[in-house]
C-alpha positions as CSV (number, residue, x, y, z in Angstrom):
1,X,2.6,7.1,22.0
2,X,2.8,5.2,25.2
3,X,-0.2,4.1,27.5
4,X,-0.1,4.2,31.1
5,X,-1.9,2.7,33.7
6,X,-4.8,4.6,35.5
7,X,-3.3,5.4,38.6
8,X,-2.1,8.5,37.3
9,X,-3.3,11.5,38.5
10,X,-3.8,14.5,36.1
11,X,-5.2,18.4,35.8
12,X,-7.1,19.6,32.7
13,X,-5.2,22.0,30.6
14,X,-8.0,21.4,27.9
15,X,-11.6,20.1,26.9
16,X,-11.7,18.9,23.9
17,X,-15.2,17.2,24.4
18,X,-17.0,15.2,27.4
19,X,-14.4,12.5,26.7
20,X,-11.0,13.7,25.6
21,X,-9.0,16.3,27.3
22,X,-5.5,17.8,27.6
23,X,-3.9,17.4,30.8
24,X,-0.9,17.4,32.6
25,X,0.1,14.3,34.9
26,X,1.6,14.5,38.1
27,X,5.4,14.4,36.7
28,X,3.7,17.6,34.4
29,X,3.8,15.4,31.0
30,X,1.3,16.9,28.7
31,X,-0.8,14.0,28.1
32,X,-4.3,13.4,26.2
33,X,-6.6,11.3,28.5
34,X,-9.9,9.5,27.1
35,X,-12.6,8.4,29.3
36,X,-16.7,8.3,28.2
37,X,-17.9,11.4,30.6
38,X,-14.4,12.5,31.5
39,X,-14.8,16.1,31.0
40,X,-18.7,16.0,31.8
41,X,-19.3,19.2,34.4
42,X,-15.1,19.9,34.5
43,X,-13.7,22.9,34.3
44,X,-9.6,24.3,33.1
45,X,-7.5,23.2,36.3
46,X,-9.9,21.0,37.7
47,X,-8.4,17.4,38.8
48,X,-9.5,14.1,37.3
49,X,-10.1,11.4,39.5
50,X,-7.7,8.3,38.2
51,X,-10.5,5.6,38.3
52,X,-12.3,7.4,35.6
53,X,-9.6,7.9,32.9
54,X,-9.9,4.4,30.6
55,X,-6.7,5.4,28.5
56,X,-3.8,8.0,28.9
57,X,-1.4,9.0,26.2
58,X,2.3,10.6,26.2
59,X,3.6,11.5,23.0
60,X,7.3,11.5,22.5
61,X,7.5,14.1,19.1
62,X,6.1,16.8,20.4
63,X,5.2,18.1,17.3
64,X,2.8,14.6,16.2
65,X,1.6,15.6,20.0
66,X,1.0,19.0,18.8
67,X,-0.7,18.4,15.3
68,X,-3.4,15.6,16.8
69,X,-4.2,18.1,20.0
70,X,-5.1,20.1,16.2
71,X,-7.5,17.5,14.5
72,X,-9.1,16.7,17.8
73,X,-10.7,20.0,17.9
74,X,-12.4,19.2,14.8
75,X,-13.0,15.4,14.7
76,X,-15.1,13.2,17.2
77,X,-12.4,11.2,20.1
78,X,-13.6,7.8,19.2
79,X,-11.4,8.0,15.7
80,X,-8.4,8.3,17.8
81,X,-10.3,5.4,20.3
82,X,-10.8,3.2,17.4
83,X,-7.1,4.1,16.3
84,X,-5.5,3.4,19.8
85,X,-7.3,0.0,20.2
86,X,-6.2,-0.7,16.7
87,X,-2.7,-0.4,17.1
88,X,-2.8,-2.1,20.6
89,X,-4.0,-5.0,18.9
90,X,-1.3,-4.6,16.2
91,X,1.2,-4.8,18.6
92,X,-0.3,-7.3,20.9
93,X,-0.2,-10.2,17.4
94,X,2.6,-8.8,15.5
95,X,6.3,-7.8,16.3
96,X,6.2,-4.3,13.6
97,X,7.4,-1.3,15.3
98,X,5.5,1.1,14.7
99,X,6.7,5.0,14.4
100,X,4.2,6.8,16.8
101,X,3.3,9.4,13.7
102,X,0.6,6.6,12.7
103,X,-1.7,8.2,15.5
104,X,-2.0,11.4,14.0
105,X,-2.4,10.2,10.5
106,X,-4.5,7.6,10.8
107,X,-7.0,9.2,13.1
108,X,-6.8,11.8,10.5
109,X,-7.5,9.5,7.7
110,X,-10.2,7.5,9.6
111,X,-12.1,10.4,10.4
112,X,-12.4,11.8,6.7
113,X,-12.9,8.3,5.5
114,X,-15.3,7.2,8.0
115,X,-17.1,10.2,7.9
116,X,-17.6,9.6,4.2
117,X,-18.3,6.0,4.1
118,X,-20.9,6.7,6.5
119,X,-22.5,8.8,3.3
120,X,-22.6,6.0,1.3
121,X,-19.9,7.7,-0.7
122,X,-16.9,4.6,-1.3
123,X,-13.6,5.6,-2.5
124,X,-12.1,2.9,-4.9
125,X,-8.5,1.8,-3.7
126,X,-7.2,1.5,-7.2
127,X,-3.5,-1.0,-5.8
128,X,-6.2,-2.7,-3.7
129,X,-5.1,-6.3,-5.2
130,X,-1.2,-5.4,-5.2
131,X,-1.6,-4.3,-1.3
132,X,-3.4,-8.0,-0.6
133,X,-0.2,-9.7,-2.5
134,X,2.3,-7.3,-1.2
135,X,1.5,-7.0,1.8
136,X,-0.1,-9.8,3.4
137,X,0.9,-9.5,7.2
138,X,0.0,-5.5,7.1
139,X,-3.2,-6.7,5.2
140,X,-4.4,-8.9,7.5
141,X,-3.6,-6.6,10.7
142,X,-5.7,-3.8,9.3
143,X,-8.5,-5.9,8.9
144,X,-8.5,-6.4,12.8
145,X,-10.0,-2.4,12.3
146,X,-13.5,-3.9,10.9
147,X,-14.1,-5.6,14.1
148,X,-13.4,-2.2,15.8
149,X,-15.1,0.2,13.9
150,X,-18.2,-2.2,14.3
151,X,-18.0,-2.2,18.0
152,X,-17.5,1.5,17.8
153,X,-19.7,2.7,15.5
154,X,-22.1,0.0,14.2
155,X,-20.6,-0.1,10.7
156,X,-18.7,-2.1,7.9
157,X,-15.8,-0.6,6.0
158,X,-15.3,-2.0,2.5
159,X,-12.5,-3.9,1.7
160,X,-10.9,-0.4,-0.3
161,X,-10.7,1.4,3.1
162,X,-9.0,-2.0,4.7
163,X,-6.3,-1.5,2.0
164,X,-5.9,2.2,3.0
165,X,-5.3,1.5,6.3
166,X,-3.0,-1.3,5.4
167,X,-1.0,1.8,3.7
168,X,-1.2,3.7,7.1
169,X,0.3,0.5,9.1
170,X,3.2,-0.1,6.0
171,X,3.8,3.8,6.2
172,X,4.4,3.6,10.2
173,X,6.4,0.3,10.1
174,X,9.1,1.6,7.7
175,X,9.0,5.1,8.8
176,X,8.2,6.5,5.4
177,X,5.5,9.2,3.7
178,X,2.3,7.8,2.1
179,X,3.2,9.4,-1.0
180,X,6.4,7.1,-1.2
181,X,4.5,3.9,0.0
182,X,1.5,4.2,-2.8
183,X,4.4,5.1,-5.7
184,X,6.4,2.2,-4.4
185,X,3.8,0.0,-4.7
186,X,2.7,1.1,-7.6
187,X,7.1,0.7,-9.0
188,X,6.6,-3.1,-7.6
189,X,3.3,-3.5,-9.9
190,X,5.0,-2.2,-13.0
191,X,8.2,-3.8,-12.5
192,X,6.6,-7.1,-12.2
193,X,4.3,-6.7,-15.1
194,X,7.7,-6.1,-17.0
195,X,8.9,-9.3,-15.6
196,X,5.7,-11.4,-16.6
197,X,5.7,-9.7,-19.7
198,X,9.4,-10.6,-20.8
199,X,8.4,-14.6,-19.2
200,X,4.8,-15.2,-19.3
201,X,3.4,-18.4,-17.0
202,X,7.2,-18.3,-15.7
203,X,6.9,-15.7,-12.7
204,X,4.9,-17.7,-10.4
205,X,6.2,-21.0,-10.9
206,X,8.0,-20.7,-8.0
207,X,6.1,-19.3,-4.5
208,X,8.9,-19.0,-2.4
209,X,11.0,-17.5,-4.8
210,X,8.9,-15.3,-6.1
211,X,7.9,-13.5,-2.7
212,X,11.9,-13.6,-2.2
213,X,11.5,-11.5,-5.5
214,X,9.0,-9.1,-4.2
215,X,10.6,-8.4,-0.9
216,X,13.8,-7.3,-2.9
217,X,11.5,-4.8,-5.0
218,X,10.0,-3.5,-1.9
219,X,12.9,-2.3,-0.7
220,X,14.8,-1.1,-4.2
221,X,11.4,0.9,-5.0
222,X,11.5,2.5,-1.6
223,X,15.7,2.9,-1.5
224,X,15.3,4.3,-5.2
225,X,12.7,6.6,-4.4
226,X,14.4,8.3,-0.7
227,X,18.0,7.8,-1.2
228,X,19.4,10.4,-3.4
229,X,22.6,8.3,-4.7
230,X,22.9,4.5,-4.1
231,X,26.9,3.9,-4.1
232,X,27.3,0.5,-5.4
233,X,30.2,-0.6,-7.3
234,X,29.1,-4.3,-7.0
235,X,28.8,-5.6,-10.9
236,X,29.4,-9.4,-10.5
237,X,25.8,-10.7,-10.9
238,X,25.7,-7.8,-13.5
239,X,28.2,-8.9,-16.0
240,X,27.2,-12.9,-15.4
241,X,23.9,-12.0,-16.3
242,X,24.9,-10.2,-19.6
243,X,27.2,-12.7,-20.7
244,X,25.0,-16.0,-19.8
245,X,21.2,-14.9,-19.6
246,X,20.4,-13.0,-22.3
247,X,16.9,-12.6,-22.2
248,X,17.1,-11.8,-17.9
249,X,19.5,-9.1,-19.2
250,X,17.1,-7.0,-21.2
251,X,14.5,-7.7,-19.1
252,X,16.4,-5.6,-16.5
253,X,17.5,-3.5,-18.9
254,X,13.7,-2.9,-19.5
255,X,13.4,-2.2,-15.9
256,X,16.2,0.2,-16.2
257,X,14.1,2.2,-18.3
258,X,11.0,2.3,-16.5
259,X,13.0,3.5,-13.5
260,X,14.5,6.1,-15.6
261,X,11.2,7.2,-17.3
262,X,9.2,7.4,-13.6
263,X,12.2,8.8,-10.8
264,X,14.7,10.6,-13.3
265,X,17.2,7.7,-11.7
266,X,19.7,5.5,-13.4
267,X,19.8,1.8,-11.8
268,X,23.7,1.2,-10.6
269,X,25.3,-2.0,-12.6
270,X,25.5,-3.6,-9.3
271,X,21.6,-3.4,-8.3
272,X,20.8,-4.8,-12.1
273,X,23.4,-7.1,-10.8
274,X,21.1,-8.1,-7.8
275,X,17.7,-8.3,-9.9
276,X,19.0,-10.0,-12.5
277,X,19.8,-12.8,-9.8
278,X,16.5,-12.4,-8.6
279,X,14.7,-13.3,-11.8
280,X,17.9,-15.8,-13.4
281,X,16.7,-17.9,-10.0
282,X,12.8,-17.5,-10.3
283,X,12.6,-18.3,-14.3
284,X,15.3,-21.0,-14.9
285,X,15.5,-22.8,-11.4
């Protein structure tokens, strides 16, 4: 989604409500225009006059363009306000690149979650701690949505929802589905447990390498769970780690069977290879 300045001149296709509408732009983009009164007294076809539109969207996927023109018939604009500003600010103190899909499912998930919170009803985010330690830069850019949604609507979010949203901004940054995010994460937890298990008081020892550890089991959890086959005849690490580390060696091979047990996938010799490495450094440097 891409913002452009106010100069632009546009003609209602649609009224959503007083302040959202469907237009088209003088080059005829379809675009979705915000603006607190915009639609007050307008008709289909009438012209908006530029001074009064405060933000003015072009979707690139038509069909994310499509689906939120959808949900705004049913949700109130300022979700997709709160989620605009949001992701401004994202980009304004972060370099992620974000895939533009996180409008439409993060308006979408504010709206029911909001809308609930609102009841007093709180829905326990059950990887809240593992989001926090896996994701610390994502973590800390959702929380810049508390400040929002304040401004906004005059409420606090709970710590739970932050970690949803934190979801929402890993989802968009990686250009992956929810469902793979919250079972990678979830991979990440377990495989580390296995680790800690096989080396109590060991895993930690070592900050530096131990986030080098868990940024290599981000990205196996996510490879394992999208790729269909990983081709990787690489088995140095693999057979150095069997012949010299034997404890590191069924620790992986304990890994191996998690894996198995949760995707139906066999780890190839040459990724054991690489998190043998991974945990050979961390527990005997």
């Amino acid at each position: 989604m891409i913002m452009e300045g106010k100069d632009a001149i546009v003609k209602i296709e649609r009224i959503y409500n007083n302040n959202v509408i469907l237009a088209h732009d003088d080059k005829n983009e379809e675009i979705i225009a915000i603006g607190r009164g915009l639609a007050f007294g307008r008709h289909v076809g009438d012209t908006i006059e530029k001074d009064r539109i405060e933000k003015l969207f072009i979707l690139r996927d038509k069909s994310i363009q499509s689906k939120l023109q959808a949900i705004l018939n049913d949700i109130p604009s300022v979700y997709l306000e709160i989620v605009e500003e949001l992701i401004q600010d994202i980009h304004a103190t972060s370099n992620l690149k974000l895939n533009e899909s996180i409008y439409l499912t993060l308006t979408d998930h504010i709206s029911v979650s909001l809308e609930r919170e609102k009841q007093g009803i709180i829905c326990h985010n059950p990887l809240l701690p593992e989001i926090k330690q896996f994701y610390p830069q994502e973590y800390r850019l959702a929380r810049l949505a508390v400040g929002i949604i304040r401004r906004y609507l005059q409420m606090t979010i709970s710590d739970d929802e932050v970690g949803f949203i934190t979801l929402h901004i890993v989802n968009a940054s990686v250009n992956q589905q929810m469902m793979v995010t919250v079972k990678a994460t979830r991979m990440v937890r377990d495989i580390l447990a296995i680790i800690r298990q096989s080396f109590p008081d060991k895993v930690t020892a070592n900050p530096m390498l131990y986030q080098r550890l868990v940024r290599h089991l981000q990205i196996f959890t996510r490879t394992i769970l999208t790729v269909e086959k990983v081709e990787d005849n690489s088995n140095y690490f693999y057979k150095l780690g069997k012949a010299q580390y034997n404890d590191a060696y069924r620790c992986v091979k304990a890994i191996n069977h998690y894996v198995e047990e949760k995707t139906g996938k066999t780890i190839t010799d040459g990724e054991q290879g690489y998190l043998l490495l991974h945990i050979i450094n961390l527990i005997y440097s």
